[in-house]
Structure formats: C-alpha cells, structure tokens
C-alpha positions in Angstrom: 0.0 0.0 0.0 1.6 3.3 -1.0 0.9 6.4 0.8 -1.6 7.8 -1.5 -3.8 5.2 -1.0 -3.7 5.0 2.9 -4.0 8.7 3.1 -7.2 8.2 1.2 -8.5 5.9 3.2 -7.9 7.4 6.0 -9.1 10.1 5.0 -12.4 8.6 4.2 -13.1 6.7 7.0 -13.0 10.2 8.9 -15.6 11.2 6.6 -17.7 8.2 7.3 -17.3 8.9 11.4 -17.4 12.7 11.2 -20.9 12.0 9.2 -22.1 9.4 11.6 -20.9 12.0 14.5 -23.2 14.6 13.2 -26.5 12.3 12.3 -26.8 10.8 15.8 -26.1 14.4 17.7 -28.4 16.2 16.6 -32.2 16.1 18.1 -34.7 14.6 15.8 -37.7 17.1 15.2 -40.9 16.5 17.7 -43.7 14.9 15.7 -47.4 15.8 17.0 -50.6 13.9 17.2 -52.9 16.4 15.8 -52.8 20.0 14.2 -53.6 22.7 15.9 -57.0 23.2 14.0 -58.4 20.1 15.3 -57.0 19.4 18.6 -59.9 21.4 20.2 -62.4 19.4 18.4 -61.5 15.4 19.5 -59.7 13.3 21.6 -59.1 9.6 21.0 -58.3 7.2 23.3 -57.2 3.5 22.3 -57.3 0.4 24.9 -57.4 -3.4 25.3 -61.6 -4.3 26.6 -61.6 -7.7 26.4 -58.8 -10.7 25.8 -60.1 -10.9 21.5 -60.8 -6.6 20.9 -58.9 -3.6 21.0 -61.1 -0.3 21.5 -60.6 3.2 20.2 -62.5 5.8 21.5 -63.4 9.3 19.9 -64.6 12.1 22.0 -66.1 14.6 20.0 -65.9 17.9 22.4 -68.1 19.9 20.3 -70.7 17.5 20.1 -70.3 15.6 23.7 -70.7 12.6 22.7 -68.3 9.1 23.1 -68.0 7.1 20.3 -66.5 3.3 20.0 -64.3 1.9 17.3 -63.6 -1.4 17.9 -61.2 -4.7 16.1 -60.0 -8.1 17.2 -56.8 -8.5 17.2 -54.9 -9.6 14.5 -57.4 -8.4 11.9 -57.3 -4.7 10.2 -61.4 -4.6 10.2 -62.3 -1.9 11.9 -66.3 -1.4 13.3 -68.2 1.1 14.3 -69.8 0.2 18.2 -72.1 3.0 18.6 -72.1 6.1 20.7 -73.2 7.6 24.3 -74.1 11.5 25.0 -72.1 12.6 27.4 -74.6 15.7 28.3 -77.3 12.6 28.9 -74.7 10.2 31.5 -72.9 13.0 33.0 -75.7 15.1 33.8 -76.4 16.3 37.6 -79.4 15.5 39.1 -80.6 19.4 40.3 -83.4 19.1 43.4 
C-alpha cells in the first residue's frame, strides 16, 4: 500500500465517522398527534376491553358525545360500536 492510498482511506473513514458524529447528535424534530385546528375538536383514546378486541374511543368535544371503534386483534377490520351522549350520562341531578 503506498501512501496515497492509505492517506485516502484514512481520509475517508474520517468522513464516514465525522458524518455518523453529526446524524446521531443532533435532536430529531418533535412529531405531534394532531394540528392545531383540530385538537380542540377530538380526543381519542385507544385500549385493550376484552382478551379478542382492542377499542378506540373518539370524543367529539363539540358534540359531547363518546363514540366506539372497535377490532379483534390480528385483523385490520375496523367497526363502528355506537355512541353515548355525554350531556345525557354526566348530567347532575338538580333538586
């Protein structure tokens, strides 16, 4: 190996670290659920209810009401379980 060539790879390989250096210091960008136009509108809410089904709730704020998205697992089909007003079951009972 002459010194031309080892210069060049060494020169190279400094490259290669000084890029790998840079890509994992800096900060990746935050990433966000929702936009700002909607996130006063909804909220969704996803949980295991029983051993077969995953749930995903929507709360529509505007409208008060709960809906219910639900799938069993390992399947992509996703159904539509109905919804609740919120006004209705949260309602206080004035005497």
């Amino acid at each position: 190996m002459n010194k031309t060539t080892c210069l060049t790879f060494l020169v190279c390989v400094n490259l290669i670290l000084l890029t790998g250096l840079i890509f994992f210091s800096t900060t990746p960008r935050a990433a966000y659920a929702q936009g700002i136009g909607l996130a006063d509108n909804y909220m969704l809410v996803a949980g295991e209810i029983q051993d077969e089904f995953d749930a995903l709730y929507l709360i529509d704020m505007r409208e008060r009401t709960l809906h219910t998205f639900y799938f069993r697992k390992g399947t992509k089909d996703l159904e539509y379980g109905g919804y609740r007003l919120l006004e209705q079951d949260f309602r206080h009972n004035r005497s």
